[in-house]
Backbone as CSV, one residue per row, in Angstrom:
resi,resn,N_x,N_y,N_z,CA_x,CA_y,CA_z,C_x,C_y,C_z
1,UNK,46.264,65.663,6.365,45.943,65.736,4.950,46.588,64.589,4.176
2,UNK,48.029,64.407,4.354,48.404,62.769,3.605,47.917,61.773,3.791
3,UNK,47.647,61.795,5.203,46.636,60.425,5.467,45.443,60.422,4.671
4,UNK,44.526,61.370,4.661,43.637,61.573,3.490,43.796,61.075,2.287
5,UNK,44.919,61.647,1.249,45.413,61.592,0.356,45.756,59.890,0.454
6,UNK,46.454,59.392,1.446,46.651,57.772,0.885,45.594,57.109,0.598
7,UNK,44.763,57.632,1.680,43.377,56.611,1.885,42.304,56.857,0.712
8,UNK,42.093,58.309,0.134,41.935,58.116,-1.151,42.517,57.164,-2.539
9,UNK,43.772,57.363,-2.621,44.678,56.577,-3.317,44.070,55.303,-3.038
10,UNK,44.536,54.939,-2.000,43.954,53.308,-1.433,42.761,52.647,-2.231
11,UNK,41.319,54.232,-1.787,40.239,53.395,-2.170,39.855,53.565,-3.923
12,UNK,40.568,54.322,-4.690,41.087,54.491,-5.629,41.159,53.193,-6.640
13,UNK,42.255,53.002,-6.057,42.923,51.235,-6.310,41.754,50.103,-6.336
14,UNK,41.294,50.493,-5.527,40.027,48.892,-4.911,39.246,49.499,-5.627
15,UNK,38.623,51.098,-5.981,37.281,51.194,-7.108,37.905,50.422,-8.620
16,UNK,38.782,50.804,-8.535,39.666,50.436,-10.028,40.101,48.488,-10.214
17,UNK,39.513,47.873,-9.192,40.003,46.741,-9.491,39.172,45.864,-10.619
18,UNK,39.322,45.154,-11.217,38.792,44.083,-11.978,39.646,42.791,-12.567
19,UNK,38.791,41.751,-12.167,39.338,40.347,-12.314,39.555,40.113,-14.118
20,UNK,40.616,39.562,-14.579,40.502,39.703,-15.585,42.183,38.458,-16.085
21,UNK,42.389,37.779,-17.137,42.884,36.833,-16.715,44.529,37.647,-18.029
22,UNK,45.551,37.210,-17.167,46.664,37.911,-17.455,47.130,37.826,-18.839
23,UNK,47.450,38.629,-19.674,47.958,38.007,-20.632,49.906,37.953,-20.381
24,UNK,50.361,36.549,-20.153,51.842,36.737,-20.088,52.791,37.774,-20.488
25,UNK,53.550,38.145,-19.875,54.648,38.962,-20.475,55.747,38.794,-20.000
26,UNK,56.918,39.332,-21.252,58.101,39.142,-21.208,59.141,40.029,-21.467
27,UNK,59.543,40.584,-20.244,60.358,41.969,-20.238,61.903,41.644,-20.045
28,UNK,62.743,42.407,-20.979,64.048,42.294,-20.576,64.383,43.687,-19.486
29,UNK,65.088,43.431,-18.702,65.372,44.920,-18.168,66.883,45.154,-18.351
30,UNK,67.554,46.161,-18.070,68.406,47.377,-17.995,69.779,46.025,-18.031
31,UNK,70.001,45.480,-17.151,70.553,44.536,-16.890,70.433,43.432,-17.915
32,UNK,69.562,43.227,-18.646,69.766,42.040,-19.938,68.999,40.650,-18.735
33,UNK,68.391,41.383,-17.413,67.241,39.689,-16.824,66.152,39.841,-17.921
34,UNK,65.512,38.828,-17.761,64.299,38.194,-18.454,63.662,38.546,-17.008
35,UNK,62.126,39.126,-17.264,61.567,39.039,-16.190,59.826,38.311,-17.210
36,UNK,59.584,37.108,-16.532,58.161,36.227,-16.924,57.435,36.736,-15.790
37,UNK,56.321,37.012,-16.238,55.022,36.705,-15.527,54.915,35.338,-14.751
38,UNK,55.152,33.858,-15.298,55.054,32.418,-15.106,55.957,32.681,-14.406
39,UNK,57.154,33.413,-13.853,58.555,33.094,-12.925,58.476,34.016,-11.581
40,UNK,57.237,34.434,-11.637,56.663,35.078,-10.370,55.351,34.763,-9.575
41,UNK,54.683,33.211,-10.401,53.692,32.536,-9.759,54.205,32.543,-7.778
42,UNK,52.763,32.778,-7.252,52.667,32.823,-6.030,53.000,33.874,-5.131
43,UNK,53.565,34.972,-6.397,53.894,36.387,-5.798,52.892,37.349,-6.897
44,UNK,52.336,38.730,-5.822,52.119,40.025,-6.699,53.035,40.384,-6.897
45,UNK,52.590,41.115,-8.479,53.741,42.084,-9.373,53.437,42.878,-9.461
46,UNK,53.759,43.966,-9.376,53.286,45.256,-9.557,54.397,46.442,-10.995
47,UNK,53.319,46.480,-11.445,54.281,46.946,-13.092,53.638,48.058,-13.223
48,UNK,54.631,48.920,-13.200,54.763,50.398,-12.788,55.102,51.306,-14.339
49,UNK,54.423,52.036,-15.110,54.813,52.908,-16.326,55.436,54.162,-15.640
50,UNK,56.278,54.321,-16.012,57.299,55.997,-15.476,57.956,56.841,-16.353
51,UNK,58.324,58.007,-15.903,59.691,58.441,-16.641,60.598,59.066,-15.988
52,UNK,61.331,59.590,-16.051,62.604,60.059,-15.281,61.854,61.773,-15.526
53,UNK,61.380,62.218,-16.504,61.006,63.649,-16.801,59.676,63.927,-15.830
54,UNK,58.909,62.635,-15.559,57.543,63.000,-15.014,57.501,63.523,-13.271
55,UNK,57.323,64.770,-12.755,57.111,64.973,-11.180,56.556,63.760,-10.301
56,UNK,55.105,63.619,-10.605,54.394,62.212,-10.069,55.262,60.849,-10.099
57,UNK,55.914,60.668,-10.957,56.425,59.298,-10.769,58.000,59.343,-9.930
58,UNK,58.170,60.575,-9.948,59.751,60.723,-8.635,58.904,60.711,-7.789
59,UNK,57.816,61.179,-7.134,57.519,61.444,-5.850,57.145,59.451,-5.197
60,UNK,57.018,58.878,-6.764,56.519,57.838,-6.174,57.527,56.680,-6.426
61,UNK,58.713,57.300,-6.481,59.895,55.769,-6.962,60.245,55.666,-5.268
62,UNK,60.549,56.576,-4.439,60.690,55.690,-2.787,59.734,55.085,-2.192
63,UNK,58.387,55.186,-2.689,57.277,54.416,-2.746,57.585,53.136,-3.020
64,UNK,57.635,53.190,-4.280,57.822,51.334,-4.932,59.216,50.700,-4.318
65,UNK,59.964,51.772,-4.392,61.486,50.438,-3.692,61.062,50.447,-2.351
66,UNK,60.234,51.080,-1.524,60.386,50.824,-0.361,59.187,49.410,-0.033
67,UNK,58.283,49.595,-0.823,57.320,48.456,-0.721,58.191,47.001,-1.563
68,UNK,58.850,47.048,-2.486,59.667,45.900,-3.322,60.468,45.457,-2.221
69,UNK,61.458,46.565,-1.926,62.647,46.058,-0.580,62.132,44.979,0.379
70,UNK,60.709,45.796,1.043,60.232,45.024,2.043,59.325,43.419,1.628
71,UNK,58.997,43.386,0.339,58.302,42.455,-0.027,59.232,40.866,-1.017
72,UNK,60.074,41.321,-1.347,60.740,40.536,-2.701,61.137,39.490,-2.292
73,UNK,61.187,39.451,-1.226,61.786,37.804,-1.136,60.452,37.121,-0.729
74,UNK,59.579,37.680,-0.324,58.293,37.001,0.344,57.094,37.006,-0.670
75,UNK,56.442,37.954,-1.203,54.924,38.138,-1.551,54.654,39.327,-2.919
76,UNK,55.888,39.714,-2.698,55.760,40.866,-4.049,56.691,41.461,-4.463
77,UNK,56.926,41.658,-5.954,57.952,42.199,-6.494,57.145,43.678,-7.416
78,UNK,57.954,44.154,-7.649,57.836,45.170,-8.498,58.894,45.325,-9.518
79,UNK,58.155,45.946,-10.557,58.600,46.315,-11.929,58.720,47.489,-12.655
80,UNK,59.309,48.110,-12.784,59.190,49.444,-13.639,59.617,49.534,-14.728
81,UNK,58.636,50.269,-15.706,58.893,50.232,-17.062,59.056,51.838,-17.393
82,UNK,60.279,52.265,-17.818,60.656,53.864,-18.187,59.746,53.861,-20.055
83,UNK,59.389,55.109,-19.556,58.737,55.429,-20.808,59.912,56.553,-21.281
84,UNK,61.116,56.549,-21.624,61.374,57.090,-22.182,62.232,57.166,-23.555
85,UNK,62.719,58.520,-23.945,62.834,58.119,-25.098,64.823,58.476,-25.645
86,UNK,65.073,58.761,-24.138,66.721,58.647,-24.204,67.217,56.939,-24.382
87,UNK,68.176,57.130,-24.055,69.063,55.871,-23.973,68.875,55.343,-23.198
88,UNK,69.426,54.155,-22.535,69.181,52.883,-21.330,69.691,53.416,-20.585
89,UNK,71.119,53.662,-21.117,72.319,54.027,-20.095,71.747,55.764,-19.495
90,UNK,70.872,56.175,-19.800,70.677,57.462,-19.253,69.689,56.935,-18.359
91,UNK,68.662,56.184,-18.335,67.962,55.459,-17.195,68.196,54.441,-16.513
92,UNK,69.118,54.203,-16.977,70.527,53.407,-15.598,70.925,54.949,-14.851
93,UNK,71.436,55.387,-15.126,72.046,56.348,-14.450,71.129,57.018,-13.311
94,UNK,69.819,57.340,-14.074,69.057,57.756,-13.235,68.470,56.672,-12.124
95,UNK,68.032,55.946,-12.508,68.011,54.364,-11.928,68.694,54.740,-11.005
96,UNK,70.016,54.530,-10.965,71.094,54.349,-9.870,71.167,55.650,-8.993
97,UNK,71.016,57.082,-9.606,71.247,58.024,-9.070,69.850,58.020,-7.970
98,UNK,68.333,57.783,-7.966,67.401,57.879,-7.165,67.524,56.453,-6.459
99,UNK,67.717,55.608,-6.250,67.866,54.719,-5.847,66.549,53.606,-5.254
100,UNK,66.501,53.290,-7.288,65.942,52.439,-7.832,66.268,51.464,-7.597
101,UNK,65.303,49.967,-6.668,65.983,48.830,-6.308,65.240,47.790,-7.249
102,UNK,64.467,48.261,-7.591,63.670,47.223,-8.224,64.139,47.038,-9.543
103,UNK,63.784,45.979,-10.580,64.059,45.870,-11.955,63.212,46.670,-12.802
104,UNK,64.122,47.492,-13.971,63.389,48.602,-14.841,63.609,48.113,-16.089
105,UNK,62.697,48.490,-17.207,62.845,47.731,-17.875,62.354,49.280,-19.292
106,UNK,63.413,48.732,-20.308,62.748,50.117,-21.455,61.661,50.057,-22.052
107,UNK,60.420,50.754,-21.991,59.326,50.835,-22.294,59.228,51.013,-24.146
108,UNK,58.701,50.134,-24.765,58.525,50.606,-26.457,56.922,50.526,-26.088
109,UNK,56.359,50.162,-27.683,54.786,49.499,-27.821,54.881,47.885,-27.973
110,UNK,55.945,47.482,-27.990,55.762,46.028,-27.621,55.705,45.429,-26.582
111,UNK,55.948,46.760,-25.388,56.213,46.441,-24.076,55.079,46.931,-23.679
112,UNK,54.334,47.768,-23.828,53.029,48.331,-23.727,52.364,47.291,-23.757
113,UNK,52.187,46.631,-24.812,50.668,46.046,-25.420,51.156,44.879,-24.829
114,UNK,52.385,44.188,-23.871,52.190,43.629,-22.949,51.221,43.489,-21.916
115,UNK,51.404,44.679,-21.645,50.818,44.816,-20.111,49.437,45.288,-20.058
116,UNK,49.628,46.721,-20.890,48.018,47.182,-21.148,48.030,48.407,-21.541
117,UNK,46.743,49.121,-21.278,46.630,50.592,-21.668,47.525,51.588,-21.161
118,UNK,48.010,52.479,-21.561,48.533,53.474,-20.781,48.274,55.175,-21.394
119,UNK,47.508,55.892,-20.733,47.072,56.750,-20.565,47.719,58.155,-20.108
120,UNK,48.749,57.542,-18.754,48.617,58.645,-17.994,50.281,58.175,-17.238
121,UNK,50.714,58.680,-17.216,51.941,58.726,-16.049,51.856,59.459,-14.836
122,UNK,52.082,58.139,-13.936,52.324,57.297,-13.535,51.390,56.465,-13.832
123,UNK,51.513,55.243,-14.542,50.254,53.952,-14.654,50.875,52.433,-14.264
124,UNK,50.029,51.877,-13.235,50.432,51.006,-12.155,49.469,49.279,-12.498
125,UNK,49.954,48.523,-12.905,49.068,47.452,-13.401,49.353,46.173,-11.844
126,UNK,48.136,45.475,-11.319,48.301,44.902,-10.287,48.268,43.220,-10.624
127,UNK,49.335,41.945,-10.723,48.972,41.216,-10.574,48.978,40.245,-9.715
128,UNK,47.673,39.318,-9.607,47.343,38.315,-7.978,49.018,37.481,-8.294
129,UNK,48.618,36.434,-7.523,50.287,35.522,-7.269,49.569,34.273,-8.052
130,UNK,48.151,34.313,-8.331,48.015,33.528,-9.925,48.202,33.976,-10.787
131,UNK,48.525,35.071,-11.503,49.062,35.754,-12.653,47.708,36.170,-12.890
132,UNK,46.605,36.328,-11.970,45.429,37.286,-12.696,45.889,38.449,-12.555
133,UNK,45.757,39.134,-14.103,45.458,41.149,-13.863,44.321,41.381,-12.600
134,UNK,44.516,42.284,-11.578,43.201,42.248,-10.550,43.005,43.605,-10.647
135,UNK,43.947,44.599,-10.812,43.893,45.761,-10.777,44.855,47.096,-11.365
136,UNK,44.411,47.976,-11.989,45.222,49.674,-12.608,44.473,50.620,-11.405
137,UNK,45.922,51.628,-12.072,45.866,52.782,-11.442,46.411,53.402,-12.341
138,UNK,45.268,54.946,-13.140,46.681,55.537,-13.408,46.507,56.594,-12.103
139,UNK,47.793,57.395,-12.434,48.402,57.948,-11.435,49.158,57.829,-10.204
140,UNK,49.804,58.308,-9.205,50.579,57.433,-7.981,49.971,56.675,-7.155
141,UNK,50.492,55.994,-6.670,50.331,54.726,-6.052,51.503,54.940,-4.584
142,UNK,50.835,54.181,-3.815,51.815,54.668,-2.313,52.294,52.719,-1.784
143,UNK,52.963,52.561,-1.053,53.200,51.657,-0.221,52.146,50.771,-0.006
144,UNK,51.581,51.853,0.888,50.131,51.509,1.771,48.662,51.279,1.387
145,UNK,48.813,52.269,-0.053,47.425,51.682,-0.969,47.837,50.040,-1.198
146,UNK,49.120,49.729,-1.947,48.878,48.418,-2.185,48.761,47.633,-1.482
147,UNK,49.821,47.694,-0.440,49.756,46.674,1.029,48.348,46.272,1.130
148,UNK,47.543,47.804,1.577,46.238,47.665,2.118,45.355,47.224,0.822
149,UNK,45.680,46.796,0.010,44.384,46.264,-0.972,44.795,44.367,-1.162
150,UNK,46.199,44.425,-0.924,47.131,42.507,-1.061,46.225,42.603,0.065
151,UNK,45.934,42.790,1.289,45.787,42.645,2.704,44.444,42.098,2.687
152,UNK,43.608,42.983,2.019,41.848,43.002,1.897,41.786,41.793,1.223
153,UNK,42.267,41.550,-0.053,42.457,40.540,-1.219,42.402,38.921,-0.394
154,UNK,43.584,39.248,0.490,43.157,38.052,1.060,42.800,37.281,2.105
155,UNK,42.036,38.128,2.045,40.967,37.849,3.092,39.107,37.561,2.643
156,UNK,39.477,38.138,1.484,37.838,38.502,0.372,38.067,36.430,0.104
């Protein structure tokens, strides 16, 4: 049945793709980095909407660090943006307590209308390693959906 469930997810992702040309963004995260769109040319980003309150997006934070871990020095980074509405230091904490590897960053509407629509938590925005937007998701997202759609990508 999970295998099911990814491979839905998967083809999910690929119904949901569209070419569409990035608009830059510029996120501070938790830590006070600057994270550019332009400072991740030649890598996918994957920018992740969450919250620490939402079920779906815990089930899917060993998801994203485990795909970031394996990718960050090579082909892809990831990003997470907390939608919430505590303090930093309470999503540091949590951050640190699930063991969040990737850079998180505090979600307002200026950080929104960065990236794009958001609808639904968990919402997952995909970009190529030219800084094209290629693809959303709302809802979770696995390892293996993305792998398997970077994989297809380039090869199309």
């Amino acid at each position: 049945m999970e295998i099911f469930k990814n491979l839905v997810r998967g083809l999910l992702l690929l119904a949901l793709s569209f070419p569409v040309h990035a608009t830059e963004f510029s996120l501070e995260d938790l830590q006070g980095k600057m994270h550019r769109l332009e400072d991740y040319r030649g890598k996918w980003v994957l920018v992740n909407f969450w919250a620490t309150w939402c079920p779906p997006c815990l089930s899917e934070i060993p998801e994203l660090s485990s795909l970031h871990d394996a990718h960050k020095d090579s082909d892809l980074v990831v990003i997470g943006i907390a939608i919430d509405s505590g303090s930093s230091s309470k999503v540091t904490d949590f951050a640190q307590a699930h063991g969040i590897s990737y850079p998180v960053v505090m979600g307002n509407r200026k950080v929104t209308k960065q990236i794009g629509e958001l609808n639904v938590l968990p919402t997952s925005y995909l970009y190529a390693p030219n800084g094209k937007k290629v693809s959303y998701q709302d809802g979770e997202v696995t390892r293996e959906s993305i792998e398997t759609y970077i994989k297809k990508k380039k090869y199309d």
